[in-house]
MIDOFI-350185 format. One record per residue: residue in three letters; x, y, z of N, C-alpha, C in turn. Coordinates in pm, whole numbers, plus 50000, padded with zeros to 5 digits. Layout:
// MIDOFI-350185
ALAXYZXYZXYZ
...
***
This chain:
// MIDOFI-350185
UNK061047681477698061907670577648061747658377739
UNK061397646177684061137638077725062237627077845
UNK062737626277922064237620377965063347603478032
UNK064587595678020064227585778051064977579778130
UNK064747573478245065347562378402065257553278440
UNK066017544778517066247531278537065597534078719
UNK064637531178776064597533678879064567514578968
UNK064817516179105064807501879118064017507479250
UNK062667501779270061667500179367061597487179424
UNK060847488879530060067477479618058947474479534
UNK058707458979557056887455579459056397457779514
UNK056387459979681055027467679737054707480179673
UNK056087490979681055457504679597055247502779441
UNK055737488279380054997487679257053527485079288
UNK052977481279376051787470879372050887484579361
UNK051607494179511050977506679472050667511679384
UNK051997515779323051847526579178050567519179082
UNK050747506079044049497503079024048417500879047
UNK048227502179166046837503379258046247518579261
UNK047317530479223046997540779271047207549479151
UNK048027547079089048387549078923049217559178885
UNK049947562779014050757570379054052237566879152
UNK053257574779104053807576879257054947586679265
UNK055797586179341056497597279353058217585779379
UNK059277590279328060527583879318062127594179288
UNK062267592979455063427604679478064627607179360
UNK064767614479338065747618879198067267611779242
UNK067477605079342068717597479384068657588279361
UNK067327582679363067477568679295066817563079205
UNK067457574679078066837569278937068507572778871
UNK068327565878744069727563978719069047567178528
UNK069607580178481069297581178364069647570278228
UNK068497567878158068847555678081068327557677900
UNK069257555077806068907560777706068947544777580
UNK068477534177713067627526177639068447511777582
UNK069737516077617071107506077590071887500377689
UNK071917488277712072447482777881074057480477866
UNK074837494577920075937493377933076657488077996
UNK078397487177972078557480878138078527496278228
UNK078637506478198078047516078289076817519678314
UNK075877512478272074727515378300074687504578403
UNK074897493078392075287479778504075967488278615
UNK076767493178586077787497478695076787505878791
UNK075987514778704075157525678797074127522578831
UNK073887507478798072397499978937072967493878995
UNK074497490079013075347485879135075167494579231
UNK075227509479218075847516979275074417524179338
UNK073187525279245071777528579280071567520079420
UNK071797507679441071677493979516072477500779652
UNK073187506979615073877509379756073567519679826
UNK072497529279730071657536079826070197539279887
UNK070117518779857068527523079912068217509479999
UNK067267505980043067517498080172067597477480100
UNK068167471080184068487461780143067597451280142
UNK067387441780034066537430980006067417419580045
UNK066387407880097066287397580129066217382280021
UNK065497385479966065107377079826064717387579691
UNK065337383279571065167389679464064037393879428
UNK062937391279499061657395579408061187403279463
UNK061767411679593061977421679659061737433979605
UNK062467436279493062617444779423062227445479259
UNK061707454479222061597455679060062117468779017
UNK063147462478900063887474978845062467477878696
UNK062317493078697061437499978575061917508178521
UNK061777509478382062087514478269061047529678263
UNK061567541078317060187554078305060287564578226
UNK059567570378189059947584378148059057594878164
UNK059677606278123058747618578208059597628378161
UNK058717639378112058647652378095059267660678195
UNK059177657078350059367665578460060657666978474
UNK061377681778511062737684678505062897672678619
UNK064307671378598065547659578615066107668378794
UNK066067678778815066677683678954065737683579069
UNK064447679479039063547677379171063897670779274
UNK064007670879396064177663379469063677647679481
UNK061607646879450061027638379426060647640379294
UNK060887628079165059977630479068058527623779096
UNK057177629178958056167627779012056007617578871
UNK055947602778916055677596978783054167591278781
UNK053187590078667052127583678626052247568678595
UNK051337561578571051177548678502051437546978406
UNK051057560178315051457557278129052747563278129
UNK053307562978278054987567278214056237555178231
UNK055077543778279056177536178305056487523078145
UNK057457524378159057517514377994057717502478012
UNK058477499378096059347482678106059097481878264
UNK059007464978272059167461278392060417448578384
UNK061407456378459062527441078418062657433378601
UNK062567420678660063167419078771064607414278759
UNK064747411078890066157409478913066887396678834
UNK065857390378848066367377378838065647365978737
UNK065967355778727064797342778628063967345378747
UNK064727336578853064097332178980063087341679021
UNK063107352679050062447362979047061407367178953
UNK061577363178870060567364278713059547355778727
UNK060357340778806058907332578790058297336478920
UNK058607341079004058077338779159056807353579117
UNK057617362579084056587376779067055247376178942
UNK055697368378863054547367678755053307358778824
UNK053437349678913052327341878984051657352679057
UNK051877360679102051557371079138050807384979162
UNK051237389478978050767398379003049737397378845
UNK049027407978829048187408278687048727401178578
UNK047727392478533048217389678407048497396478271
UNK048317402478260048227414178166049817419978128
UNK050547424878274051817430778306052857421178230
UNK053817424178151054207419478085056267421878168
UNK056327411978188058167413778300058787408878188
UNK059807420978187060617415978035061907406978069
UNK062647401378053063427390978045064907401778184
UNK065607395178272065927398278389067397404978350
UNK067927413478248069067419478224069727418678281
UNK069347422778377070467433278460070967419678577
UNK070687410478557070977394078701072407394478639
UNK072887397878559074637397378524075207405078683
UNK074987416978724075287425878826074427419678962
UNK073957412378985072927406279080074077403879175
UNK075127392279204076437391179227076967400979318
UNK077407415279244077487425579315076487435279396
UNK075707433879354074987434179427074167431379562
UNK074437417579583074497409779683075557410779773
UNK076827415679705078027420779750078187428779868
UNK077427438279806077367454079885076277449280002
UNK075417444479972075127437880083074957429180196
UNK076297422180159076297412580236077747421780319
UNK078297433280278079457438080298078977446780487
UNK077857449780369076647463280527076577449880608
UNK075507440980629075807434080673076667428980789
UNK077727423480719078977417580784079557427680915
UNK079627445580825080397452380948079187454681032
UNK077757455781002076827461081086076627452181222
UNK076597432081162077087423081276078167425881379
UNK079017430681323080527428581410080207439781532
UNK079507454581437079127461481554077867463681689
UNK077277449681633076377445181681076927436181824
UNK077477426581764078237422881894079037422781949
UNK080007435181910080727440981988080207448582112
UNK079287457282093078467462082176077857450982292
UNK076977442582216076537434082332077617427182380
UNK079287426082393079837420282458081027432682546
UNK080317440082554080487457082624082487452082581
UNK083087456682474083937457082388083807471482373
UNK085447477282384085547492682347086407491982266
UNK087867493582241088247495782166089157483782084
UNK089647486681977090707478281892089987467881768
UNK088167472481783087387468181725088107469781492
UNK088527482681471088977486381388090507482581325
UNK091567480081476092507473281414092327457281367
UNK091537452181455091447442681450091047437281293
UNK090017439581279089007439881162090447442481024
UNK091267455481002092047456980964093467442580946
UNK093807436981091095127424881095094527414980987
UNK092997409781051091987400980977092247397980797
UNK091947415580820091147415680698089907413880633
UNK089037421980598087697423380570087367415980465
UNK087967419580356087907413880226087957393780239
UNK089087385580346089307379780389088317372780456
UNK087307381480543086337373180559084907375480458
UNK085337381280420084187382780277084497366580177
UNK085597365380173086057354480061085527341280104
UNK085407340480270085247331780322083807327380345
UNK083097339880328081397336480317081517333780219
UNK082057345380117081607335879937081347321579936
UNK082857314879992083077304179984081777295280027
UNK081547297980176080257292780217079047292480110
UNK078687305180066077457305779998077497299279865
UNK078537295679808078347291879700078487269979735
UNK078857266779831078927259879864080137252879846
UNK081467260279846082977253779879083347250779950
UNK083817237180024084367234580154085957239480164
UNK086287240580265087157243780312088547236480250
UNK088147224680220089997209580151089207215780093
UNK088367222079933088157224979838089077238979780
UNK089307248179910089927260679863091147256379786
UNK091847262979677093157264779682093777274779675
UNK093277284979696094107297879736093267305479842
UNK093757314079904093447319480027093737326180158
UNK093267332180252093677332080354093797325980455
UNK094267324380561093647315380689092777319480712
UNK091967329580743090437333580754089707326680684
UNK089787331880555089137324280457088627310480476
UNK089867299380524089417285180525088937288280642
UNK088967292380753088507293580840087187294080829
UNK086457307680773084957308080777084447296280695
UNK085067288480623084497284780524084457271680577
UNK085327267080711085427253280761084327249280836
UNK083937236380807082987228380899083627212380906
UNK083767204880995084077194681044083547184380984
UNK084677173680912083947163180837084697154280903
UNK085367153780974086627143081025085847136781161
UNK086537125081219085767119581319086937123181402
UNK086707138081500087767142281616087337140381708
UNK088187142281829087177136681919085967146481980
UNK085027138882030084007146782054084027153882229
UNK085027165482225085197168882345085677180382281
UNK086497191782411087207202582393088107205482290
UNK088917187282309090117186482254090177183382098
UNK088787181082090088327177481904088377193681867
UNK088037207881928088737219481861089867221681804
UNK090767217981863092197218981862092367212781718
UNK092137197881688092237195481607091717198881494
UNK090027204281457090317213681368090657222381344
UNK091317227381467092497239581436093477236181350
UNK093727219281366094927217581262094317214481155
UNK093747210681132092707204081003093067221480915
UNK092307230380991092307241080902094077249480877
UNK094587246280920095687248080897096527243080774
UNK096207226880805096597222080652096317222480561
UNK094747224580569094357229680418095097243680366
UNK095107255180508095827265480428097187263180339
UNK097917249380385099057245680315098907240780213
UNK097547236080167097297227880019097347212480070
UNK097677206980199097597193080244096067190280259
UNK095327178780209094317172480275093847167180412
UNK094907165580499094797165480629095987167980732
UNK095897168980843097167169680897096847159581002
UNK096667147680985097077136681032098347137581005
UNK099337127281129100277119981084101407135581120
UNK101087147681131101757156481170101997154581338
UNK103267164681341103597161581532102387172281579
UNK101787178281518100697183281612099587173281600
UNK099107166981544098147157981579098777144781604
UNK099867138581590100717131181727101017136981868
UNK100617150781851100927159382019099307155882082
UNK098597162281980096507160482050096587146782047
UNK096937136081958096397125981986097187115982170
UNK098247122382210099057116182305098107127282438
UNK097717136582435097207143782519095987137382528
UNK094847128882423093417128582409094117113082484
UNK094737107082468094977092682490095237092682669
UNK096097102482729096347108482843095247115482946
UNK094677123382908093457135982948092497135682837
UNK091347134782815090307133782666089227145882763
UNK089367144982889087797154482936089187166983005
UNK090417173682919091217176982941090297193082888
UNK090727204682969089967223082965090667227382883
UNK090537237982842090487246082702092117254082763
UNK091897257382854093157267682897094427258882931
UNK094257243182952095257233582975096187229682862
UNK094747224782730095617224082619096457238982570
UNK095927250582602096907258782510098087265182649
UNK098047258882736099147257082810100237249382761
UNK099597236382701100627226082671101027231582488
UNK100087234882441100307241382347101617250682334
UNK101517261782386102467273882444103697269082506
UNK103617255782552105207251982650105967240482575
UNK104777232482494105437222982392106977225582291
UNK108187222282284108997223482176108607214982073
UNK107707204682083107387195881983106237202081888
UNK105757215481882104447222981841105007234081810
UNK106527239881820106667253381815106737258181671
UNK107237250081540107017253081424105397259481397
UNK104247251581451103007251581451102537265281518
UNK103047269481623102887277281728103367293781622
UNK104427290881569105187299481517104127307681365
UNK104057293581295103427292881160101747301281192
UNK101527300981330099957306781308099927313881388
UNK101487324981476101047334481505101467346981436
UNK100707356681388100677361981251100417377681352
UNK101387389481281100977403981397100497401181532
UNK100667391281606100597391081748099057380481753
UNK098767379081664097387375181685097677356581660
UNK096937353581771097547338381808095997328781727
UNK096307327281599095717314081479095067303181593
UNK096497298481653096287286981784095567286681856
UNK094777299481889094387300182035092947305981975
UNK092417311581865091637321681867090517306181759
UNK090787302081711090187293681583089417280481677
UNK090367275881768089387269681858088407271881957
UNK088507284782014087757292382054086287297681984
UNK086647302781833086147306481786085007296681718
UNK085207286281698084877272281716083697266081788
UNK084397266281934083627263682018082417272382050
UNK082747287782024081897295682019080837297181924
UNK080937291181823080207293381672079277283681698
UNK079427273081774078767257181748077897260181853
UNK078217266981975077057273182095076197281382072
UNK076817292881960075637299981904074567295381828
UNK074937287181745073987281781605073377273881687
UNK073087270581793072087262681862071067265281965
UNK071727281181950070377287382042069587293081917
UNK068317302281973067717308581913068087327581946
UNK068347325982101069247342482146070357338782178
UNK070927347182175072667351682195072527349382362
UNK071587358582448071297356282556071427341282669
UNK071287331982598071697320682605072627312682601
UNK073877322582536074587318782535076407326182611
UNK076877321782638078357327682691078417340282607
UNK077667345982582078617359882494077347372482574
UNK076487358682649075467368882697075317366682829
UNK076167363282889076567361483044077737368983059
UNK078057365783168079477372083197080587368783181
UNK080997374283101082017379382969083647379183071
UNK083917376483191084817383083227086087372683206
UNK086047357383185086957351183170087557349583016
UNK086627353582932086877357882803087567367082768
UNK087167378982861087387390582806089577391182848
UNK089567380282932090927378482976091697373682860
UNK091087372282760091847365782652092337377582557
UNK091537390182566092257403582525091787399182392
UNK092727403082296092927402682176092427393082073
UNK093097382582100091857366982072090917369182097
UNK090067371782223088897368482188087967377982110
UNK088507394682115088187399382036088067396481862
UNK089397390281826089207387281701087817374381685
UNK088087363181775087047356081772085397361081766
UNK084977377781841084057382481833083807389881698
UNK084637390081609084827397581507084297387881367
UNK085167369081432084887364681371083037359781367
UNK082467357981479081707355181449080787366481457
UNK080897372081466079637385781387079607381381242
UNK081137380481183080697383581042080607369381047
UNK080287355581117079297345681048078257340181095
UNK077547350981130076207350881187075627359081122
UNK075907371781113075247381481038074237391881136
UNK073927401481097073097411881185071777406981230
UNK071117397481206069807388381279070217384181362
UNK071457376681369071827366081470071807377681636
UNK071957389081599072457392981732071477406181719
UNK070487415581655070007426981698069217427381736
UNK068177414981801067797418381952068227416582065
UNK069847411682062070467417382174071167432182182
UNK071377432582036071767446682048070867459382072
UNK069447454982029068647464282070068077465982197
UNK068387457982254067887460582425069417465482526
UNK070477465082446071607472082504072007488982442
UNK070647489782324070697507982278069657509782384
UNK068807502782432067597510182464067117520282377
UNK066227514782264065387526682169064597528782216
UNK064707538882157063277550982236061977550382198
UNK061477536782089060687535482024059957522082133
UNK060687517682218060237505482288059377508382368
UNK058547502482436057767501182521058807502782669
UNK059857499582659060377498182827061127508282832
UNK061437519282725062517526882702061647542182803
UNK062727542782949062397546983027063567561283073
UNK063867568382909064627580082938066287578682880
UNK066697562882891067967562082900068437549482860
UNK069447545582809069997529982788069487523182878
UNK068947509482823068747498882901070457495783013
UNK070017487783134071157491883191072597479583142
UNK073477479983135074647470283080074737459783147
UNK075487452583113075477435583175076937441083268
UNK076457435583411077817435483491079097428883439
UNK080297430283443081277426283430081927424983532
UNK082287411083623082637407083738084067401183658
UNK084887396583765086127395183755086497377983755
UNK085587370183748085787356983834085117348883739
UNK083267351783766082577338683757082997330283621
UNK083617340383488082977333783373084077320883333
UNK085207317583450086487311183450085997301083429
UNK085007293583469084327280683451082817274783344
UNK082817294383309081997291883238082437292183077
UNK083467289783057084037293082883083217285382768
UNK083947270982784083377265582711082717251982784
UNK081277254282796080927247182840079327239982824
UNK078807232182806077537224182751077727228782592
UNK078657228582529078537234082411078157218482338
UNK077047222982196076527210982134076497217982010
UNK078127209181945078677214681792077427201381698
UNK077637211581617076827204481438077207193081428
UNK078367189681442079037178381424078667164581564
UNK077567164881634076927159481718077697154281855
UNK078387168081912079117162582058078217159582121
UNK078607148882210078147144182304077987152482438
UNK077277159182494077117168682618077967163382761
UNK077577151782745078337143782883080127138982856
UNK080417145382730081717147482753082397157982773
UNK081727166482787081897184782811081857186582957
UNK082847186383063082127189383213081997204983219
UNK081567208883331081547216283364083107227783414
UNK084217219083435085457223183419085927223283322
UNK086127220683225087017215583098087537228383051
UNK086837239683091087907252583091088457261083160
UNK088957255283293089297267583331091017265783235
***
């Protein structure tokens, strides 16, 4: 009896199967198909997608239409050339990029299944996101609270907030949301100032949008930064959230963004300053998260969430060749029995090193950044 499957391959092992006129395709990831595109048949190449390794660009992959005689419980089925019927890809985009490509002859039938593409991208941008976080958690020798944290956050929360990014929503564009959310999704369009103290203020920037306001000018927290920038402008990171923390003129503000213990105030400018230092190297190594960690790590909780935040907006490239030289694999050339050895954690030096030569997107000026501005 003849049975028929939805299998979703790599075009390299298509290029094979047709180079070789054969191939072999594990019985897990074929998804029985009787020729009619359900929404459960959609549902079950969502779900095929989540168990086989993840693509980069759509043309990555080609979903085929097969059939075969060979019982259905094999571990590997053994399919031929004349068993394959349909070639559908993922996508248009994908349709045109793969037909330049490959034989003319091969006939790619129109891209069905790009309705589920979406979710698809989903599930992987989901692996992803937690695989980052545990990426640099590790390289910032981080033990525990990695899980509550992620949990106060909310996952889903910073998922909404890449959406937002990828589809290209700014941040005054959201209207519903989390503070995360505008958070990941914020980038600086305002002219703040170009120092420490220009964080702060998109701390408030993103704040008001969470309220549905277009700016928070004209608020007593940016009448508080602007009397501090007018006073101190080359003023350290740990000064303002001193004045922050002791202000009665900020405590509504203070109040409004500290949420389960986790301080909005303190972690978003940080997180900030940290995001704009990363995106400008090429290694992590280069940057404060790859030195010594010890005046950070004084921030406890914050800065953990801040490490949480930016894993998930960097993504698992941004950081796994630092993470791979802190597994020491056994596949390396230097891998000599045992973990590569850990980055010291001293008690002192990193007090001056917080935020410092940082050069945000938004084009700070370096020579307004000293070398103190945080202790």
């Amino acid at each position: 009896m003849t049975t028929n499957y939805l299998a979703a391959i790599f075009r390299i092992q298509f290029n094979l199967f047709y180079r070789y006129g054969y191939t072999y395709i594990p019985s897990s990831q074929l998804v029985k198909f009787d020729g009619e595109v359900t929404d459960e048949t959609k549902t079950n190449i969502v779900e095929l997608f989540k168990l086989i390794a993840p693509f980069e660009y759509e043309e990555d992959y080609l979903i085929l239409h097969l059939d075969t005689d060979a019982e259905g419980d094999s571990v590997n089925l053994y399919f031929e050339i004349q068993n394959l019927v349909s070639v559908y890809p993922i996508s248009k985009q994908a349709k045109i990029s793969i037909e330049l490509k490959i034989d003319q002859r091969i006939k790619l039938e129109q891209p069905i299944f790009e309705s589920v593409l979406p979710q698809i991208e989903r599930g992987i941008l989901e692996k992803e996101i937690r695989k980052a976080i545990d990426a640099i958690w590790l390289v910032c020798n981080l033990a525990e609270g990695k899980d509550e944290l992620i949990g106060a956050i909310g996952m889903e929360n910073i998922f909404q907030g890449m959406e937002f990014r990828k589809i290209g929503t700014k941040a005054f564009q959201i209207k519903e949301g989390s503070y995360w959310s505008y958070l990941m999704a914020y980038d600086r369009f305002d002219y703040f100032p170009n120092s420490i103290l220009g964080y702060f203020y998109d701390a408030g920037q993103v704040f008001a949008y969470t309220k549905n306001d277009p700016t928070f000018e004209g608020s007593e927290l940016h009448k508080f930064l602007q009397e501090i920038n007018s006073q101190n402008p080359a003023i350290k990171f740990m000064e303002v959230i001193k004045l922050l923390e002791e202000s009665d003129r900020v405590k509504n503000y203070r109040a409004q963004t500290t949420i389960n213990n986790i301080q909005q105030y303190f972690i978003t400018p940080l997180y900030l300053v940290l995001k704009d230092e990363i995106r400008n190297v090429e290694h992590i190594e280069n940057t404060k998260l790859g030195k010594d960690l010890t005046h950070l790590l004084k921030f406890g909780s914050n800065f953990k969430a801040v490490v949480v935040l930016l894993g998930a907006f960097f993504g698992y490239k941004k950081f796994y060749d630092a993470y791979y030289d802190k597994l020491g694999l056994r596949f390396y050339e230097s891998f000599k029995g045992k973990p590569s050895s850990t980055r010291i954690e001293s008690v002192e030096k990193v007090l001056k090193e917080i935020i410092v030569e940082v050069v945000p997107e938004h084009s700070v000026d370096r020579s307004t950044i000293s070398d103190e501005s945080v202790e």
